[in-house]
C-alpha positions in Angstrom: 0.5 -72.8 66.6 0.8 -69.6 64.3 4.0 -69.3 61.8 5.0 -66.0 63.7 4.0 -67.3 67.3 5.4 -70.1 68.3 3.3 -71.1 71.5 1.0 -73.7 72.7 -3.1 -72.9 72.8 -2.9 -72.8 76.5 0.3 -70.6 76.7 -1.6 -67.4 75.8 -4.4 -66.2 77.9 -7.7 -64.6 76.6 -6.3 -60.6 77.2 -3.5 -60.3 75.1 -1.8 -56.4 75.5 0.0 -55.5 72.2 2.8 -53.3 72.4 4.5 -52.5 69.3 8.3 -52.6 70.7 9.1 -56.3 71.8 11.3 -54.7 74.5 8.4 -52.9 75.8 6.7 -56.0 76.3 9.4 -57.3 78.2 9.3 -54.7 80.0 5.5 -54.7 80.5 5.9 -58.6 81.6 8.4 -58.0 84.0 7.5 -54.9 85.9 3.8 -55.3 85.8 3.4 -59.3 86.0 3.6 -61.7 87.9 4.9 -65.4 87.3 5.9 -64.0 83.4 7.2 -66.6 81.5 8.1 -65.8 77.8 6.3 -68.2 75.2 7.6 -66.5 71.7 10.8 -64.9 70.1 10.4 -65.7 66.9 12.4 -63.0 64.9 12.7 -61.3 68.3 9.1 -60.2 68.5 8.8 -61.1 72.6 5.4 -62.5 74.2 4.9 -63.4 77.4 2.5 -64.7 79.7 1.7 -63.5 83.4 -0.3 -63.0 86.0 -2.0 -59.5 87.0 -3.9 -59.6 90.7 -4.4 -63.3 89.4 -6.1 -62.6 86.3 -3.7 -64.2 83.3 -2.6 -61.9 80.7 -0.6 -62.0 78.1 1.6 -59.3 76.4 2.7 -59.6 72.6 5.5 -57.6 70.5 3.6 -56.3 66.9 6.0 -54.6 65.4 5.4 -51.6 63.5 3.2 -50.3 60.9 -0.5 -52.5 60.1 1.0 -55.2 57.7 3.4 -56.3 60.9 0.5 -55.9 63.6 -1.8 -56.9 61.7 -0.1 -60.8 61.4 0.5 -61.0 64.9 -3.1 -59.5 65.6 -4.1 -62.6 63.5 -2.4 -65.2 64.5 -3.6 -64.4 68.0 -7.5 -64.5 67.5 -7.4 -67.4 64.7 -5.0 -69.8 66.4 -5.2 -69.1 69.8 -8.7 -68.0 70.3 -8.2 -64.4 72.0 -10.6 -62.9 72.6 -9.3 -59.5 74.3 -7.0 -57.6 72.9 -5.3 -53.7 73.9 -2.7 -52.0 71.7 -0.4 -50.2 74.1 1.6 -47.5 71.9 2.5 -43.8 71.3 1.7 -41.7 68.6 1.6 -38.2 67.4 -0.2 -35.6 68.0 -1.9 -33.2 65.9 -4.2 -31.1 68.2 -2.9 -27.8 70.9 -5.0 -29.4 73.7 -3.4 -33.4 73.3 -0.2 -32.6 74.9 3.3 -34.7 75.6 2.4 -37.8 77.4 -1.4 -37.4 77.6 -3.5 -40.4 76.5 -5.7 -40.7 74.0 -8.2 -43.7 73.7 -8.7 -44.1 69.8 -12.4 -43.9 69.4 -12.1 -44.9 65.6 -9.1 -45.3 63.0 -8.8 -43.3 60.2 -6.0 -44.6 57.8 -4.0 -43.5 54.5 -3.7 -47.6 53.9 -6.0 -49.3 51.3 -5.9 -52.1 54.3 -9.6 -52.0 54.6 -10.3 -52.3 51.0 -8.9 -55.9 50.8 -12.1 -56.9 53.0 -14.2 -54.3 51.6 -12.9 -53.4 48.2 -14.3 -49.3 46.9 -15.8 -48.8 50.2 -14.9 -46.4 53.2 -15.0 -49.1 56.2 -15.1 -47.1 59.2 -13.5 -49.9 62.1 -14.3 -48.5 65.8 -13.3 -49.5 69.2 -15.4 -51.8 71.1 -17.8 -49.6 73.3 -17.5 -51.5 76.7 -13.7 -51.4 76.5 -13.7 -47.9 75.9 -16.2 -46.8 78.7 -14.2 -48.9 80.9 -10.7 -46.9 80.4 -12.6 -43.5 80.4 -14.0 -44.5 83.9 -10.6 -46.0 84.9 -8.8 -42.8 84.0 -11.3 -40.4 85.5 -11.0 -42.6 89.1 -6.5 -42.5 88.4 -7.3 -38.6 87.4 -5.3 -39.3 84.0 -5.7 -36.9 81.8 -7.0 -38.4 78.4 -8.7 -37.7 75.2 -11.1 -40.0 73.3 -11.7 -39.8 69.4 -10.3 -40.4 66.2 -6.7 -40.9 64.9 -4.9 -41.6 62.2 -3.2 -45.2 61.3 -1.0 -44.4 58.5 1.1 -45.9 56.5 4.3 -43.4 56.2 6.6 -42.6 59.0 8.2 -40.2 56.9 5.6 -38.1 54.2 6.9 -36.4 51.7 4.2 -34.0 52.2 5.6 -32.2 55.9 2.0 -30.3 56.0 -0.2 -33.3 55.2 -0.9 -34.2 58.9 -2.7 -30.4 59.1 -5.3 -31.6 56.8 -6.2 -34.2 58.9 -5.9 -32.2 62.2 -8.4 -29.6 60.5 -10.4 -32.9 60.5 -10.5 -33.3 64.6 -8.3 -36.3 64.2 -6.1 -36.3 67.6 -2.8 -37.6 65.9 -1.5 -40.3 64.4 0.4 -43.7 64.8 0.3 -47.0 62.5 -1.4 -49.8 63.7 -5.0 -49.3 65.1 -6.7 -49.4 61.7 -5.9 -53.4 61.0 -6.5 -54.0 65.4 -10.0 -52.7 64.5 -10.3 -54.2 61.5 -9.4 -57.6 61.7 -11.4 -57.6 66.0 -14.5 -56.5 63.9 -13.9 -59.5 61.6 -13.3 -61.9 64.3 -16.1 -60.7 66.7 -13.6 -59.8 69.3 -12.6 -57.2 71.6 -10.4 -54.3 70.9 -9.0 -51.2 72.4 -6.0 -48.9 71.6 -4.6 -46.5 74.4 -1.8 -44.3 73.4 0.8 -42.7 75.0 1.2 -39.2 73.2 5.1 -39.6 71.9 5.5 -36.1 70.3 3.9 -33.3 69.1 3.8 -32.3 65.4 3.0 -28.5 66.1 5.5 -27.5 69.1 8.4 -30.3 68.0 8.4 -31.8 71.2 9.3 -35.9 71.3 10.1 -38.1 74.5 13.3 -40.1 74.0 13.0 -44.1 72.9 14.2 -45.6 76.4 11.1 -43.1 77.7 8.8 -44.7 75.1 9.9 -48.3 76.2 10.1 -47.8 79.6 8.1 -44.6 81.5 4.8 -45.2 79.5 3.1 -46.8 82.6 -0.5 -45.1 82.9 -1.5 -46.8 79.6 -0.3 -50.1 80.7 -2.2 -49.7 84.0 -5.2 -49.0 82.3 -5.0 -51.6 80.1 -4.6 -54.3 82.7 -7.5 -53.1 84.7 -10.0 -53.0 81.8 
């Protein structure tokens, strides 16, 4: 049993989706699974357990920003052994070709967060995706003709920068857009020897000003959450 998860070993299944908005993983777990029973709301961060065409899934409130995700990422592969698991989320986006509710599956995490340096202190760790899970949402969305992008984004620590231009450097860069979590998913999967993924749901757009309202965000985001329950 985790401090922040408050379940049994055998309440959690080994493919754990990780939304960052506990209300979107009830949602998740009760529009897109079956037999959903709820195993955690400890300080209101939901999980729930399911079935999905009779494959047992899991779905898990994070939170946002990596120190939050990054506990409940955690507590999920030390104490209860998962091996699987898919951030579900929106983001930002920085490039004229990632439009409003496109996907993007985050090849590799970029991050203004010194997270990485506490297991790699004056080093640039790079953390990636695992391969087969990526190949399997590229061939998943090509078959659901979704459209999607695949490469780097941005975890980063500050919601609100006091520097408005500073996401341009990092579009200049080919970085898709940005969100908060992906870098310690990677991270802390690559430490653990499990499997990680993060498929976001484009939330707004930095250059045009276009956003998509929160009950959109918690409720309308459903390619990403199909995708992830396929791979």
């Amino acid at each position: 049993m985790g401090v922040h998860i408050n379940a049994k070993p055998q309440d959690i299944a080994p493919t754990v989706l990780m939304p960052g908005d506990p209300l979107r993983a009830k949602f998740i777990a009760e529009n897109f699974l079956e037999k959903a029973q709820c195993y955690n709301n400890v300080r209101g961060m939901l999980g729930y357990t399911g079935y999905y065409q009779d494959k047992k899934i899991s779905v898990q409130g994070s939170g946002m920003g990596l120190p939050s995700f990054s506990i409940y990422a955690h507590e999920l592969m030390q104490n209860f052994s998962v091996q699987k698991l898919i951030r579900v989320g929106s983001c930002g986006s920085f490039q004229d070709d990632v439009q409003i509710r496109d996907l993007i599956f985050a090849q590799a995490a970029c991050s203004d967060s010194n997270f990485t340096q506490q297991f790699l202190p004056n080093v640039n760790f790079s953390p990636i995706a695992h391969f087969e899970l990526l190949s399997k949402a590229v061939n998943i969305a090509k078959e659901k003709n979704t459209t999607y992008h695949v490469g780097n984004i941005l975890s980063t620590d500050l919601f609100y920068h006091p520097d408005e231009n500073q996401w341009k450097k990092w579009r200049d860069l080919g970085v898709l857009g940005a969100e908060m979590e992906t870098t310690a998913l990677y991270t802390l999967a690559l430490k653990y020897q499990r499997q990680a993924l993060s498929i976001l749901t484009v939330s707004d757009h930095l250059q045009t000003g276009e956003v998509t309202s929160a009950q959109e965000r918690e409720q309308t985001f459903h390619q990403m959450v199909e995708i992830a329950l396929k791979i």
